[in-house]
C-alpha positions in Angstrom: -29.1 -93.5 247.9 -31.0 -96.4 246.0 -31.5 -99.6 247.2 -30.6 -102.2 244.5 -33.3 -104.2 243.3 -36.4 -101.3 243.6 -38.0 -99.4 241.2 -36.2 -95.5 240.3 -38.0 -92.6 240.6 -37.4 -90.2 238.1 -39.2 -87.2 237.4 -38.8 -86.1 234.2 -39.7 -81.8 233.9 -40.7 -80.8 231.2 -42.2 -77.0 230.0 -45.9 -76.7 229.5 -45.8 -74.3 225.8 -45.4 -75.5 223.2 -48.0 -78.1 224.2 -47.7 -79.8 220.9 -44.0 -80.1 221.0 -44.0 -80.9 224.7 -46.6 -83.5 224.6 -44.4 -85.2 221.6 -41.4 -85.0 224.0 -43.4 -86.8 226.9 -44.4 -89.8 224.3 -40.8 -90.3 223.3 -39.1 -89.9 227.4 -42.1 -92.9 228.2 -41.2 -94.7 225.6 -37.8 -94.5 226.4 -38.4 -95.8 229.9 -40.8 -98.3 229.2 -38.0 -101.4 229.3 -36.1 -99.9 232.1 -36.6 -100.3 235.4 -37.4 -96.4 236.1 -40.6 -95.1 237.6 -41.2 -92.8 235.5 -43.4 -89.3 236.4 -43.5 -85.7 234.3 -43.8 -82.8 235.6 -44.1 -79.4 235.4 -42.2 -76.6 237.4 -43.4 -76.6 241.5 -44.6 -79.6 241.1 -44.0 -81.4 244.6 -43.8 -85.0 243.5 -40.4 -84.4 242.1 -38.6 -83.5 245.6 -39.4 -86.8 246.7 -37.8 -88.9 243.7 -34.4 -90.6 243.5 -33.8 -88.0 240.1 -35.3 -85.0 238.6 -34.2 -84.4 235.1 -34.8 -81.6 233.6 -35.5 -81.3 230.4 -35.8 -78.3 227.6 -35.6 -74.3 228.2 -34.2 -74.1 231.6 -35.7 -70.4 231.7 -39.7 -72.1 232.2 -38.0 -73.8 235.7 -38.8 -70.7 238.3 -40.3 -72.0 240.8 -37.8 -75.7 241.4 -34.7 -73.6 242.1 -36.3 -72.1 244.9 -37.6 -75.1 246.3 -34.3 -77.0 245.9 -31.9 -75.1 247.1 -34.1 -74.3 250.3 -34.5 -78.5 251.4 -32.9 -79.5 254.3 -32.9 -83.1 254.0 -32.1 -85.6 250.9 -32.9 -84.3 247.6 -33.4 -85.7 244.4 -30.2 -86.2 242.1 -31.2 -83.1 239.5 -30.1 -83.1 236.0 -30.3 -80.0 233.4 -30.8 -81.6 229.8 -30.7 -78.5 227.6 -32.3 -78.2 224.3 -32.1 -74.6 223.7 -29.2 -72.2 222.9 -26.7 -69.9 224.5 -25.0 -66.7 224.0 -21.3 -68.0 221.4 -18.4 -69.1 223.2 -16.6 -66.0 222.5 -17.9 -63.3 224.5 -18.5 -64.8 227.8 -18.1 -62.4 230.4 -20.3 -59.6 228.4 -23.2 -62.1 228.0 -22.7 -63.2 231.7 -22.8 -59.8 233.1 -25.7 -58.5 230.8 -27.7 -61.8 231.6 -28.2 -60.6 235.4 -30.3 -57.9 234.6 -32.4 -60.2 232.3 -32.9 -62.5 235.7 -34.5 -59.2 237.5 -36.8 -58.6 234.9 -37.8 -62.3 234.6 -38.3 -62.2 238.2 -40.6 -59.3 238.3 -42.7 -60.5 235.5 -43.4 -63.6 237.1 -43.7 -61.8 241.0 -47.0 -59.7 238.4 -48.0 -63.1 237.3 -47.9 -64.5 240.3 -49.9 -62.0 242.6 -51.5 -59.6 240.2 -52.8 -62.4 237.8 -56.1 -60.7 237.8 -54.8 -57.0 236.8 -52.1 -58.6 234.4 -54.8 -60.4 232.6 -56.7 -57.8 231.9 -54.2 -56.0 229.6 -55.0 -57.5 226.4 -52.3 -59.9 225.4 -51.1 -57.9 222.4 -50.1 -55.3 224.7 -48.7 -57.1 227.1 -46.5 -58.7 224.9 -45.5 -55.4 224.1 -44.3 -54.2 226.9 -42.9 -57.2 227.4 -40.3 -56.4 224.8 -40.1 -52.7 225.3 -38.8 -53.8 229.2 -36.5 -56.2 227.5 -35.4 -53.4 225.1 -35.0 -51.4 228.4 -32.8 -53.5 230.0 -30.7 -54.0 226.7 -29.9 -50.1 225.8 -26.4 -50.4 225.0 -26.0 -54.0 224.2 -25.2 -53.3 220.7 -22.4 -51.0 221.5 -20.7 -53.2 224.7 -21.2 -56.2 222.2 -19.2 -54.0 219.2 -16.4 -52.9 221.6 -15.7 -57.0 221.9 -15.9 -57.2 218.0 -18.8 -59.7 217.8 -22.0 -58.9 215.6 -23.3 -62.2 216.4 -26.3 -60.7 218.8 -26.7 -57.4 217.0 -28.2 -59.7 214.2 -31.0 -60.9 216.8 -34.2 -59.8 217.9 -34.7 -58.4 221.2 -36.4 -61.6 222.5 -34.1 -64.0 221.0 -31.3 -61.8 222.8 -33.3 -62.3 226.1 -33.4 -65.8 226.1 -29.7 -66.7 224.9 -28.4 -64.4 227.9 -31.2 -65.2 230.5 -30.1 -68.8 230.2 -26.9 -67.8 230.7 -28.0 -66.3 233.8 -30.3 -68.9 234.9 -27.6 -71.8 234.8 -24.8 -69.5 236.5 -26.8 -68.6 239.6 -28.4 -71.7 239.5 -25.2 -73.4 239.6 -24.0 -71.4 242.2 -26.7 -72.7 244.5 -25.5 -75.5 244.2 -28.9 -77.5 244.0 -28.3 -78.6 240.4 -25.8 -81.6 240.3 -25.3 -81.9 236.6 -25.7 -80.4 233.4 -25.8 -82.1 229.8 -25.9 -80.0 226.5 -26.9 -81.1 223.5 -24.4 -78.8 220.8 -20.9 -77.9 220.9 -21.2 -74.4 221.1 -23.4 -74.2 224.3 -20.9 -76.5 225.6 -17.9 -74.4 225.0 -20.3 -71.5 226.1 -20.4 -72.9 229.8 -17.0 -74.3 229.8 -15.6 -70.2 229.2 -17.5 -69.2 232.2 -16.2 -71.8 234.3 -19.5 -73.9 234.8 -18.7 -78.1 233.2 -21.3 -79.6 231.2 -21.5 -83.1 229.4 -22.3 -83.2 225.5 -25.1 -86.0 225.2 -26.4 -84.7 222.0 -30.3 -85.4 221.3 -30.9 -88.8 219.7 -33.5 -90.5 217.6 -36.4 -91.7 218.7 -39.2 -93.2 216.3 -41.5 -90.8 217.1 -39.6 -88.3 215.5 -40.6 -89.4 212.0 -40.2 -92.0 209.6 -40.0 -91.9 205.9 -43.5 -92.7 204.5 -42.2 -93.4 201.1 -45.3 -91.0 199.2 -43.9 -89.4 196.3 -41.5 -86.4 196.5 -42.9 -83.8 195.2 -41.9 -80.9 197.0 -38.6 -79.5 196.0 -37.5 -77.8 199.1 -38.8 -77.4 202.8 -38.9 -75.4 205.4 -41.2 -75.9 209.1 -40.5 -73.5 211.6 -41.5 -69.7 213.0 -39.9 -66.8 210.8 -41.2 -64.6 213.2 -37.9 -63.8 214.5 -36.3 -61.1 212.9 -33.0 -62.9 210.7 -35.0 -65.7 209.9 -37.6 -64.1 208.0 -35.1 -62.1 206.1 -33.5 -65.1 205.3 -36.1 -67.0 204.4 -37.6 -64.1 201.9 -34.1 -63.8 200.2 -34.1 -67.3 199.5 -37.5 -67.6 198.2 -36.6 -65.1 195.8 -33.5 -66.8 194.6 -35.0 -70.3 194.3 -37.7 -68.6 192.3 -35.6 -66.9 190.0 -34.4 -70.9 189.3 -37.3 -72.2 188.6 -37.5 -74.0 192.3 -40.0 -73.2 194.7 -39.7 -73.2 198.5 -42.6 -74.0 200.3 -42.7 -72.4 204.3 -44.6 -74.0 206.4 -44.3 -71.4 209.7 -46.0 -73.9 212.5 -48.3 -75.7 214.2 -47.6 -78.7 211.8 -47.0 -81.7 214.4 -46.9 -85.6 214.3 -48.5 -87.6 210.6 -48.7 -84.1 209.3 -45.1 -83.3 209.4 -43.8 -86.5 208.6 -46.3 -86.6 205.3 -44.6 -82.9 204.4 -41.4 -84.4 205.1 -41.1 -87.3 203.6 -42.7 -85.6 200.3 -39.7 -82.8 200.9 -36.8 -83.8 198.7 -34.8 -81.2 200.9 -35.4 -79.5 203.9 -33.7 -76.0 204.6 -32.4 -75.4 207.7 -32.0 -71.7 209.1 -30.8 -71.9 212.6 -32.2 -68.8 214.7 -29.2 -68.3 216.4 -27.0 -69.3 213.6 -23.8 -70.6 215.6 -25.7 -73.4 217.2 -27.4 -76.1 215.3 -31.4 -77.3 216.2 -30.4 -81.0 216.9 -34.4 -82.1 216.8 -35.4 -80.2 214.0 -32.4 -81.8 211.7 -33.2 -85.5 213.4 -36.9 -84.8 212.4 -35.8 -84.1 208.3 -33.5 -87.1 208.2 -35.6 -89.4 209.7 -38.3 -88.8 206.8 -35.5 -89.2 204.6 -35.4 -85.3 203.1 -31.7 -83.8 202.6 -30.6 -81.1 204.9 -28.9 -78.1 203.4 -28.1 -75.9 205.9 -26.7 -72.7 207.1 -23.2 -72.2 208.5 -23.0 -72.9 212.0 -19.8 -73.1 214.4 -20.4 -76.8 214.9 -22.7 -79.8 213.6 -21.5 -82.5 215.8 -22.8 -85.3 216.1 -23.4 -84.7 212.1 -20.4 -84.8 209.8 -20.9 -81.9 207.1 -20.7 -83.5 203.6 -21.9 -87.0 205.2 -24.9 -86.7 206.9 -25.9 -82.8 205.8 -24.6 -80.0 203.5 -23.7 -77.0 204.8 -23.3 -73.6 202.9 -23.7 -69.6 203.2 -26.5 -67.8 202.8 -25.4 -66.4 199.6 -24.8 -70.4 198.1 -28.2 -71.7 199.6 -30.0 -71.5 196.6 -26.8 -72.4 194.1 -26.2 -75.8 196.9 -30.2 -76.4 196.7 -30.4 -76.1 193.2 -27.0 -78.9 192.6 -28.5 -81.1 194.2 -32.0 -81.4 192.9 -30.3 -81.9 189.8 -28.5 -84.3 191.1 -30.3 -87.4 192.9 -28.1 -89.6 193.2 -25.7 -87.4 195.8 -28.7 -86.3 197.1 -29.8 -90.2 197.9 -26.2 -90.7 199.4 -26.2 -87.6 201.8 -29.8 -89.0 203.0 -29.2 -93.1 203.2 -26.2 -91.6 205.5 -27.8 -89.9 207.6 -31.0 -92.2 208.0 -28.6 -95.0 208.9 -26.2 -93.0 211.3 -29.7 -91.5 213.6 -31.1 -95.5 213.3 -27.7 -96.8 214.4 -25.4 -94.5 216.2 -27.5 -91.6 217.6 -30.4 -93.0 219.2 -32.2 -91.6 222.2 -31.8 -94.8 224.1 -27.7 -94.1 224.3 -28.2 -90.6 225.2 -30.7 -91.3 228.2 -28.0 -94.4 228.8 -25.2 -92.5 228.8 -27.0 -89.5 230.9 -28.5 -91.5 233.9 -25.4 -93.7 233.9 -23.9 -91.8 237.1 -26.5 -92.4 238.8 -25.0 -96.2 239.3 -24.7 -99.6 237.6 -26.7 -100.6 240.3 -29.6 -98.9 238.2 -29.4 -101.8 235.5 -28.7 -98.3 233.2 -26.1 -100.3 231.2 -28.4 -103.9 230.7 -31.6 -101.0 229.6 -29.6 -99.9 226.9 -28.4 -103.3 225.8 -32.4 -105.3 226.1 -33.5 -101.9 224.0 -31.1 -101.9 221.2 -31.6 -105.8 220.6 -35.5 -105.5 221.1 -35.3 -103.3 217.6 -32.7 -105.0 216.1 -29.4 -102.9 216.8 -27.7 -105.6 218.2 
């Protein structure tokens, strides 16, 4: 264990793609870290610095992490304390043991396409990348044949709804954290929604909600002129997003109101500027029973409204409070209401901007996430010197 009164070393893993939105997470974690007494390093899967530290938290998609499981669960001696801090989604709550099952054939494949990767780079990168990409997603669609109609004889359409690579991911997760958990190597697991919490909790696995919090590098409201009526930054790639998307555009249209899409690659001052010019931002979930806790963070710290889709849960947010939440067929009716009317909108926003400044800030979640590590850890006086070094005292 730690001795008190040393530096901790924490490795912090992170994926490498989306560079972009990686690198931004790095800035934020260092940030974080600077007035604690951590040692901070980041990493990237197989990196061997990490079996060395006190803790490895890792931090993301849990499906980019191949090659630490292996070497974790095969040490002899002391290991690093290792965290899973999940930021992406899993299959709903209410079909557990289908998505379980179904999720270990989507480990085999993943393990054969990285075995190719691995010792057939050469060969593998010779296939132009269109095509592998397509079979990619023919193999996936392979290993899927008769997912629609196991999922229909458990009366859930959630899945159905979802392209074949969103499917992949939501189960290989699933199957990723069972094994993994299994093995024993991975001491503890933090999720940021309550649906992925529940998920875990139905197949027996126990996980702590530390939702995502603010951080400044998230955004800031640049107070430019709002001119932009309604926003939306994200892929539409995926296939009910883009359907969404286009039936909404049409329906604000047909007000009057036009939705501008920006579909990526719009990072840092750029998407703060769009933001905070945004007098709403939409929010289309791509897996519509869990909410995308850095992406709504992101619009209310540039002070644009979130109207979003129906999800199963928006905690930490209070619907009505912080966001507004309707179906797909009100959208444009809910969008509409409130650019007509400011002054709700301006409540809904000064709400939210003073509960992500005050109540849900990154600081507590790291806090409250490295806290079992020990008070000998000076955790608890981190959090305390951070919040009166900004003024949250």
């Amino acid at each position: 264990m730690t001795v008190i009164g040393r530096e901790i070393d924490l490795c912090i893993g992170l994926p490498k793609e989306p560079a972009r939105l990686y690198s931004e997470m790095a800035e934020m974690l260092i940030d974080e870290f600077g007035r604690s007494s951590f040692r901070v390093t980041i990493v990237h899967d197989g990196d061997r610095r990490a079996l060395s530290a006190d803790m490895l938290l890792l931090v993301g998609d849990c499906l980019v992490f191949q090659q630490y499981p292996e070497m974790l669960s095969s040490m002899n001696g002391p290991r690093p304390i290792t965290a899973l801090w999940l930021h992406d989604s899993l299959p709903p709550a209410t079909f557990n043991r289908r998505a379980t099952a179904i999720s270990s054939r989507l480990a085999l494949y993943d393990q054969s396409r990285l075995m190719l990767r691995s010792h057939m780079r050469g060969v593998v990168e010779a296939i132009p990348l269109p095509i592998r990409k397509k079979l990619g997603v023919g193999a996936c669609a392979v290993l899927l044949n008769g997912l629609d109609r196991e999922l229909g004889s458990i009366a859930h359409e959630r899945l159905k709804d979802l392209d074949v690579n969103s499917r992949y991911e939501v189960l290989g997760r699933s199957g990723w954290i069972e094994s993994n958990w299994a093995a024993g190597w991975l001491d503890q697991i933090y999720v940021g929604t309550v649906p992925r919490m529940s998920f875990l909790s139905g197949i027996g696995i126990p996980s702590k909600f530390i939702p995502i919090g603010y951080n400044r590098r998230m955004g800031e409201d640049l107070g430019v002129i709002r001119d932009v009526d309604v926003a939306f930054v994200g892929e539409i790639e995926y296939g009910r997003r883009g359907r969404i998307i286009e039936y909404i555009q049409h329906a604000l249209a047909s007000r009057g109101i036009r939705l501008t899409v920006i579909r990526g690659d719009c990072y840092g001052r750029a998407r703060d500027q769009l933001l905070s010019r945004a007098k709403i931002s939409l929010n289309i979930p791509r897996f519509p029973w869990d909410h995308p806790g850095i992406r709504l963070l992101m619009c209310m710290a540039c002070g644009s409204m979130v109207v979003s889709e129906e999800m199963d849960s928006v905690r930490p947010f209070v619907a009505g409070k912080h966001l507004v939440i309707a179906s797909v067929e009100r959208l444009a009716d809910t969008i509409a209401y409130y650019l007509k009317n400011e002054d709700e909108r301006l409540a809904v926003t000064t709400a939210a901007k003073e509960f992500i400044h005050r109540d849900l800030t990154m600081t507590d979640a790291l806090a409250e996430m490295l806290a079992p590590m020990g008070g000998a850890f000076g955790v608890s006086s981190w959090r305390d010197e951070a919040r009166v070094a900004v003024g949250e005292k």
